[in-house]
N, C-alpha and C positions, 0 to 999 in steps of 0.2 A: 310215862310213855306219851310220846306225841298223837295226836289224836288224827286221823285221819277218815276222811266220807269216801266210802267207794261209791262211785256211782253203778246205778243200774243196768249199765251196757256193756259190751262186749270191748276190746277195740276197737274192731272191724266196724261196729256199728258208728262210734262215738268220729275215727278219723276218717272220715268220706266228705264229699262235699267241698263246700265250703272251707270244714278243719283242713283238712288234706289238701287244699291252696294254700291256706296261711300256714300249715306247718308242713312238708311234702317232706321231710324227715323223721318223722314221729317214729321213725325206725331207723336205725344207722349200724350198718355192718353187720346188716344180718337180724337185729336184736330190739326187742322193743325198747324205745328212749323215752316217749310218754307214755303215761299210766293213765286211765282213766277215773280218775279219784282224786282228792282236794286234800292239803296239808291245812288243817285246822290251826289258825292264831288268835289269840283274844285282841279285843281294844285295846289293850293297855300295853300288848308285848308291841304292837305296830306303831300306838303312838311312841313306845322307848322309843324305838328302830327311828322311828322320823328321827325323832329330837338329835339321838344318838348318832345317826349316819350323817346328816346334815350338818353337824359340828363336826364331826371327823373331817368331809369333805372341805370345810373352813380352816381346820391344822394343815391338811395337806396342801392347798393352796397357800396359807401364810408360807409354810416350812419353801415351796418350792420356790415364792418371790424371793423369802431368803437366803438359799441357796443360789439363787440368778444372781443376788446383789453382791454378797458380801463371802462367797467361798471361792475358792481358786477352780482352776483347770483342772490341776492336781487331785482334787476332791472329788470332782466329776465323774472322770478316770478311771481311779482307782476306787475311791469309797462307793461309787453308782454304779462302777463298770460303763457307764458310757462311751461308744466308740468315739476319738476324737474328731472323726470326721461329721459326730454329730454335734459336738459342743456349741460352736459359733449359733446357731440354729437354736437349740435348745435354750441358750440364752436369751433369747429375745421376747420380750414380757408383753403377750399377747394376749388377748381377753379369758380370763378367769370362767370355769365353770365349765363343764364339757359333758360329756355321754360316757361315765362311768360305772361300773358295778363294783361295789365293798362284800366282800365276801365275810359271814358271821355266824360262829356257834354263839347259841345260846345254851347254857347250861344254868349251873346251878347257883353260878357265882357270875350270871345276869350275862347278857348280848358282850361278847370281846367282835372286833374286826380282829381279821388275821391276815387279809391283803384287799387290795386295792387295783383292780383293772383299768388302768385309765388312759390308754390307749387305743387297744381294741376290742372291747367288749361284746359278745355276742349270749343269746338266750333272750333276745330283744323280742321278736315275734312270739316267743314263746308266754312272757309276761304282759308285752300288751293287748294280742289279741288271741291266743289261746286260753289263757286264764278267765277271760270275760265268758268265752263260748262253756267250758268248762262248769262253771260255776251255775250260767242259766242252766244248767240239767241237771243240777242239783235239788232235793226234793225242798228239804230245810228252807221256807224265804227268811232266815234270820243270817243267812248267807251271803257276805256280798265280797267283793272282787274289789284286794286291795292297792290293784294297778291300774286302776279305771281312768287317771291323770295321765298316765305314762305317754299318749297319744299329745294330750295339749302340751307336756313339758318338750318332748322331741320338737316340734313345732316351734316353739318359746324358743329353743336352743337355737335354730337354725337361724332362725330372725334373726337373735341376739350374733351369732357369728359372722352372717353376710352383712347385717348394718355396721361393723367394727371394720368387716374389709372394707367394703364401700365407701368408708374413711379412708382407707389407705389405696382409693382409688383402683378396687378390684371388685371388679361387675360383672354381670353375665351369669349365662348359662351355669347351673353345679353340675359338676359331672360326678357320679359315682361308681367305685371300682373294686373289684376283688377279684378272688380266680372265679374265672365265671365257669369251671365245669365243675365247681364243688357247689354241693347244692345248699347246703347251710349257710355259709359265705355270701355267695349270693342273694339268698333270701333275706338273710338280717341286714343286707346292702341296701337290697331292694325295698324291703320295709321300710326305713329311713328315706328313701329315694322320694316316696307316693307322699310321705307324710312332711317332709320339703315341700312336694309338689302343690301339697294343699294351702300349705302357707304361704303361696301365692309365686312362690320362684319355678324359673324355666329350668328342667331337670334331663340327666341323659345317663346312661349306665355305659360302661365302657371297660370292657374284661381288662386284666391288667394284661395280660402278653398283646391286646390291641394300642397300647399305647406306647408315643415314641416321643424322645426327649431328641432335642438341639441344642446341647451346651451351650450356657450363655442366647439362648434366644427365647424359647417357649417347651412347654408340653404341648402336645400334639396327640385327635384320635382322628385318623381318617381325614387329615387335613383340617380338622376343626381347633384353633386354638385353643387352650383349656388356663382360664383366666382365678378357678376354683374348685376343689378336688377332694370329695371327703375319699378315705379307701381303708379297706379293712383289708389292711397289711401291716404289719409287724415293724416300726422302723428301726428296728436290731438286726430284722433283715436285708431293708432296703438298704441301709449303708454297705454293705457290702455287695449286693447287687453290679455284673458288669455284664454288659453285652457281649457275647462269645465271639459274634461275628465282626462288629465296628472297634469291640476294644473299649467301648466308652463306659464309663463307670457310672452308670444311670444311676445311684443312691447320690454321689455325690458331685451330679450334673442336677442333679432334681432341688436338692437342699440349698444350690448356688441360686436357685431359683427363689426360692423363699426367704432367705438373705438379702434379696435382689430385688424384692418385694413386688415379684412378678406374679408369684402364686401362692393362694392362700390353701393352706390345708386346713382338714378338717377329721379329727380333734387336733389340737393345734402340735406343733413341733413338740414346746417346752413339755407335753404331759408325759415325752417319754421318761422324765423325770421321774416325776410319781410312778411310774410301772417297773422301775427298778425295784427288787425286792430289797436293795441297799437302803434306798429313801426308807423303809420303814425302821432300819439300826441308824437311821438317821435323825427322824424324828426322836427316838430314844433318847441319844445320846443329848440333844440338843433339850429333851425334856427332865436330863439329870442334872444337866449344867446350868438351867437356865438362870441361875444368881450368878451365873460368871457372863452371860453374855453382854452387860451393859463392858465389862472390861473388853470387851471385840467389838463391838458395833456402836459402843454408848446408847444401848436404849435393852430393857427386857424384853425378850421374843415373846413368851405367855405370860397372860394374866392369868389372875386367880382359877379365871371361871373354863380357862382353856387348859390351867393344868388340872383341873378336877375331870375334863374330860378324856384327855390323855390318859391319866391313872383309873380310869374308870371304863375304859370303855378298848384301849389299845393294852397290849403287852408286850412285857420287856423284850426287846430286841436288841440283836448285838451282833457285834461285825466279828467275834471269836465266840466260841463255845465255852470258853474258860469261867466266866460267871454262874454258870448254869453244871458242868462238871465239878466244879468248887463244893457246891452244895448235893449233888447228885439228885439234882432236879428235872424231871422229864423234859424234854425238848425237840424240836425239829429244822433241820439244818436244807434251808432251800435256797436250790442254786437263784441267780442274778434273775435270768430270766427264762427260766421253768416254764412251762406250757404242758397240761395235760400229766402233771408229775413225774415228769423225766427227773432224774436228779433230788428228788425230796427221798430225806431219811427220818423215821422217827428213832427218836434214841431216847432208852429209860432208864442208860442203866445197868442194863443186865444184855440187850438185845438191839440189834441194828434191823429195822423194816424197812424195804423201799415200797415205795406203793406209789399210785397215781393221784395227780394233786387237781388243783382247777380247772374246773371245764372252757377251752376258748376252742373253737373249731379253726382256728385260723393255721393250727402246723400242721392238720391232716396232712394236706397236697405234702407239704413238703414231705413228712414222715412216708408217705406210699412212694414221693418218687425218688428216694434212697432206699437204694440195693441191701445197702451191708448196713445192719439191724447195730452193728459194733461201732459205727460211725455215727450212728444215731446218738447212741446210750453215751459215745465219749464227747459231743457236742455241749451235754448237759453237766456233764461227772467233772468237768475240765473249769468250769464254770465257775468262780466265785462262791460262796454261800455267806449267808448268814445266818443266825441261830436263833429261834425265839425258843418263849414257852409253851409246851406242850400243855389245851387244856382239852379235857374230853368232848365230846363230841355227845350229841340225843341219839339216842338209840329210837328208831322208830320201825314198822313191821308193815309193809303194803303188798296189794295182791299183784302179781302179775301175770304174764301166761303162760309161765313153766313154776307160777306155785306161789306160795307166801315166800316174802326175803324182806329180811331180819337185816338193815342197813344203818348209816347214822347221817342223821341229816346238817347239811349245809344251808344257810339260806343268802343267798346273792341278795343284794339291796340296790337296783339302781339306782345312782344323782343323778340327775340330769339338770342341769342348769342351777346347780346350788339346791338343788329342791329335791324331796324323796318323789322317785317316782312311778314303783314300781317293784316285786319281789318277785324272786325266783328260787323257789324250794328242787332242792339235788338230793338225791337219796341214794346213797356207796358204802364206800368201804371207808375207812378210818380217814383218810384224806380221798374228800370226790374225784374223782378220773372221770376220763374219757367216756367210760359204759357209764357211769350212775345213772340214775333213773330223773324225770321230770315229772315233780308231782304239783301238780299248779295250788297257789297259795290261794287261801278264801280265810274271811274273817268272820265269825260267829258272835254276832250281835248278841244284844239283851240276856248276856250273861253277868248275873251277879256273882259277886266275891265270895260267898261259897262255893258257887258251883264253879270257878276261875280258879279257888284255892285245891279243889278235889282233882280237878282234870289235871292242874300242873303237878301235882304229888308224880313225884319222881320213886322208879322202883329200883 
């Protein structure tokens, strides 16, 4: 059983302040979302996690250049589900490395990734700076706080993205955007916003219903040109995006823009790539064939040392279920682009489960401001899937304020700029939803290998 520190405070006591700026959600829908208490890691399962997530993030970067170079439209399409109006766009091979989180059980048969956010990820403030606060009021000083970089890596990033525009002659102010009446959204905006700010560039936040597009001319907030744009919106939904009133099709007046190499966004276009749950039966497929690919491209996609990480650390995925029915082996069938576990089924077999999948806050707005609950559920059901393997999940046990709950833990890993930068422990139901709990991660020094071998004895 995973080991977990409660701390000595109440809530009430622990998110005031200070916590209660940096996290003003610590409760959502009513329901507490942080916990006051620390997910306990050794050295050794963190440094995996580095080594591991940080090669991962170098397969999905290889797999996506080779996808831009050498696979069709058709591929895109249909094997990614990508909208064609975002193709042209996504093709274009824009600076590598972005503000990611890899979601990963660990179990008994070592850290698996099971997906990959690399478009909009959010639980940002929650890792960089609640974690830290968290852990100082912790009693243990063998305690420390294994997101303490997450702060210089965001920074690194923004650099590394504004010097790459600035090559393609885009300067200026970053403007930053999301719905600005959701308050998480906002926040995980806004935190990225101040920590730009500090690496020395001019910054501005700009809700998205304030901003207006000119086909074929500029973005626009307030009359202010917008020359670079990070936004925590979904570009599955932007492409379909139209103006009710003028008619104009703002997803794909915006994207004319970035082809046009007017505006740089930020995480770039191509990551919607990788946030297809397709790319992960993608990499698969590509990591079963990989003796045949010198016959398509003349050259082998993985070496030695990248497929030892693939078969180590990723699981079998696939675009049908049939490999995994064959065998009657547990699995779980997740639509294209899932948010919050719309559309995920676990299947063993005997019994079909829906349940809720990874935490992103970014389809609350949408999900409240749809009426009919049957429009929702068919947005997801209607969706694509694909099938991986089902591996169990930690079973872990934390207090809260209606009692102990007996959940299984997730742990988010953020890259940020090629680099591990940060973790994010979720504590739920079999696949984490929307309610899971935030129990911030801390690492437990000057632990010897008996007492590392006692604490991970699995019951």
């Amino acid at each position: 059983m995973r080991q977990v520190v409660q701390l000595p405070f109440s809530h009430e006591e622990v998110f005031q302040g200070e916590t209660e700026q940096q996290i003003p959600y610590h409760r959502m829908y009513g329901k507490q979302y942080c916990v006051p208490a620390l997910t306990v890691y050794s050295p050794s399962e963190v440094q995996e996690l580095r080594t591991a997530a940080e090669a991962v993030d170098g397969i999905y970067c290889k797999v996506m250049r080779f996808i831009q170079q050498y696979m069709p439209d058709s591929f895109l399409e249909h094997q990614l589900g990508i909208h064609p109006g975002l193709i042209p766009a996504a093709r274009m091979e824009m600076v590598t490395g972005g503000i990611t989180r890899q979601d990963w059980i660990i179990g008994e048969a070592g850290p698996k990734c099971i997906e990959n956010n690399t478009d909009t990820p959010t639980g940002i403030p929650e890792a960089a700076a609640l974690e830290n606060i968290l852990v100082g009021l912790a009693e243990p000083a063998a305690l420390t706080a294994p997101s303490a970089e997450m702060d210089a890596r965001i920074q690194a990033c923004f650099k590394m993205w504004l010097e790459f525009y600035a090559e393609q002659g885009l300067q200026g102010p970053v403007t930053f955007t999301s719905f600005g009446e959701h308050v998480e959204d906002r926040t995980n905006t806004e935190y990225l916003m101040r920590r730009c700010q500090e690496a020395g560039y001019e910054v501005f936040y700009a809700p998205l219903d304030e901003l207006e597009i000119v086909p074929g001319e500029a973005l626009y907030h307030r009359g202010r040109e917008i020359n670079l744009l990070y936004r925590l919106y979904p570009l599955e939904y932007l492409i379909d995006d139209r103006d009710e009133t003028t008619g104009v099709d703002i997803g794909a007046a915006l994207l004319e823009l970035v082809r046009e190499g007017r505006l740089g966004l930020m995480n770039p276009v191509q990551h919607v790539l990788m946030q297809s749950k397709g790319f992960m039966a993608a990499i698969w497929s590509l990591y079963e064939r990989n003796e045949q690919t010198p016959e398509y491209c003349g050259f082998t996609l993985f070496d030695g040392a990248e497929m030892d990480v693939i078969s180590r650390y990723l699981l079998p995925t696939y675009f049908s279920a049939e490999p995994f029915e064959l065998n009657a082996t547990p699995y779980v069938a997740k639509s294209y682009w899932g948010r919050e576990g719309r559309g995920t089924l676990l299947l063993d077999g005997s019994a079909v489960q829906e349940e809720e999948s990874a935490h992103d806050s970014t389809l609350k707005v949408k999900d409240q401001a749809k009426e009919d609950e049957e429009e929702i559920t068919a947005y997801y059901e209607n969706q694509p899937k694909i099938y991986q393997q089902l591996v169990p999940m930690e079973q872990v046990v934390i207090e809260t304020e209606n009692g102990a709950y007996s959940g299984y833990l997730l742990t988010g890993v953020f890259v940020i700029g090629g680099r591990l930068a940060g973790v994010l422990p979720r504590v739920g139901e079999k696949v984490t939803g929307d309610m899971a709990y935030y129990c911030a991660a801390t690492v437990r020094e000057r632990m010897n290998d008996e007492e590392e071998k006692e604490w991970r004895t699995w019951d």
